[in-house]
C-alpha positions as CSV (number, residue, x, y, z in Angstrom):
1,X,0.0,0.0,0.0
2,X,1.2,3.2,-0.8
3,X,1.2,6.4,1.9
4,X,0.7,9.9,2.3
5,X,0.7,12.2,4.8
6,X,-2.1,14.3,5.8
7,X,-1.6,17.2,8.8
8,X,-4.3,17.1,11.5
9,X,-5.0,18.5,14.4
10,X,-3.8,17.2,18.0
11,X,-7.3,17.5,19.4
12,X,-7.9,15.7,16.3
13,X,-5.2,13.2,16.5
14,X,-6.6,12.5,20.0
15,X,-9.9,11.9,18.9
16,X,-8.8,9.0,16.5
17,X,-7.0,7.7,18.8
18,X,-9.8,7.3,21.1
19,X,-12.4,5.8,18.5
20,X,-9.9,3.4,16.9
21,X,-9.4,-0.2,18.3
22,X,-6.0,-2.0,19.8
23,X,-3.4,-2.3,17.4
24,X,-5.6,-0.6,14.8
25,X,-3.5,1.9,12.4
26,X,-5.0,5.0,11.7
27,X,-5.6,4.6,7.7
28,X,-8.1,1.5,9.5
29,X,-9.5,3.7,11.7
30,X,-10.0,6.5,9.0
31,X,-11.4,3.8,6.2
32,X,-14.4,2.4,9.0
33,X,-15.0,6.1,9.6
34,X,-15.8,6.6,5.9
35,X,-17.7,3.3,5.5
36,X,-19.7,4.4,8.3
37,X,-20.3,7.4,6.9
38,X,-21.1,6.2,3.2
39,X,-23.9,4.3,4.8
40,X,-25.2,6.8,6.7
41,X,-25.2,9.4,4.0
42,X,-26.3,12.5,3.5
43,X,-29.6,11.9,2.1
44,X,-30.4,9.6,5.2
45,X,-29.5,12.7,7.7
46,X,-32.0,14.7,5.7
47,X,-34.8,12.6,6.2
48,X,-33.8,12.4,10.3
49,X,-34.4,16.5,9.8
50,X,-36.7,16.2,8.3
51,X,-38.6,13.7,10.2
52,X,-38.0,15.2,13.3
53,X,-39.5,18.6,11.8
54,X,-42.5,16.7,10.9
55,X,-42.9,15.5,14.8
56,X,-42.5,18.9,16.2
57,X,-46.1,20.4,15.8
58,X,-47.0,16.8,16.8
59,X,-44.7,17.7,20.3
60,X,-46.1,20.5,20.4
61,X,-49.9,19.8,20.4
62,X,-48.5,16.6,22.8
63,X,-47.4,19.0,25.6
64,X,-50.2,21.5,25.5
65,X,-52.6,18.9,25.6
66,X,-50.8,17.5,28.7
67,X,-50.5,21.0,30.6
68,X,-54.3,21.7,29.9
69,X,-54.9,18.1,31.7
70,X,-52.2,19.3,34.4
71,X,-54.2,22.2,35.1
72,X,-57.7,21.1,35.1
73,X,-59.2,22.4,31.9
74,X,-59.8,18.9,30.1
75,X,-62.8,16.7,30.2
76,X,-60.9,14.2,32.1
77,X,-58.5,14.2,34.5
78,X,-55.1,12.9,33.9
79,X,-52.3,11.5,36.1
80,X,-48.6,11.6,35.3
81,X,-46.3,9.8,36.6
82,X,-43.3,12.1,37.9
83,X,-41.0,10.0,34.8
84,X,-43.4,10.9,32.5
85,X,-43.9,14.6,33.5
86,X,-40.3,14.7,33.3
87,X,-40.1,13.4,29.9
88,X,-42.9,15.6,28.8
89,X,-40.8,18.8,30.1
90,X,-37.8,17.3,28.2
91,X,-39.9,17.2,25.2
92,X,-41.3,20.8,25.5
93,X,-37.5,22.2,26.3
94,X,-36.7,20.5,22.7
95,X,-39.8,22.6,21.2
């Protein structure tokens, strides 16, 4: 196999170092990184965005719907469990 060099970073250097395996040589390290990202490409990232745009009104109507029940003003009265309250908060920080 034939070589080059290629200048990086320390903090990059370090990061390698860190996601490669024992005795794993950096041009192995750097060819799973790109089959990793070749599957996952770019086109796949755009429908997580866009997907997770698509869920936010969804969220959104989600928590209101919740805090209304919280505070009395549905038809029926709902009780949360403190892990789901605290999920639900975690979902409307998100919002």
């Amino acid at each position: 196999m034939s070589a080059t060099t290629i200048k990086i970073s320390k903090a990059t250097h370090e990061r390698l170092l860190k996601i490669g395996k024992k005795e794993e040589d950096f041009d192995e390290i750097v060819q799973r990184l790109l089959t990793f990202y070749e599957a996952y490409s770019s086109s796949d990232i755009d429908r997580v965005h866009a997907l997770h745009a698509s869920l936010k009104p969804v969220a959104a109507q989600l928590v209101n719907a919740v805090r209304m029940a919280q505070h009395g003003y549905a038809k029926t009265p709902l009780e949360l469990s403190p892990q789901l309250v605290k999920f639900i908060d975690s979902i409307a920080e998100g919002i």
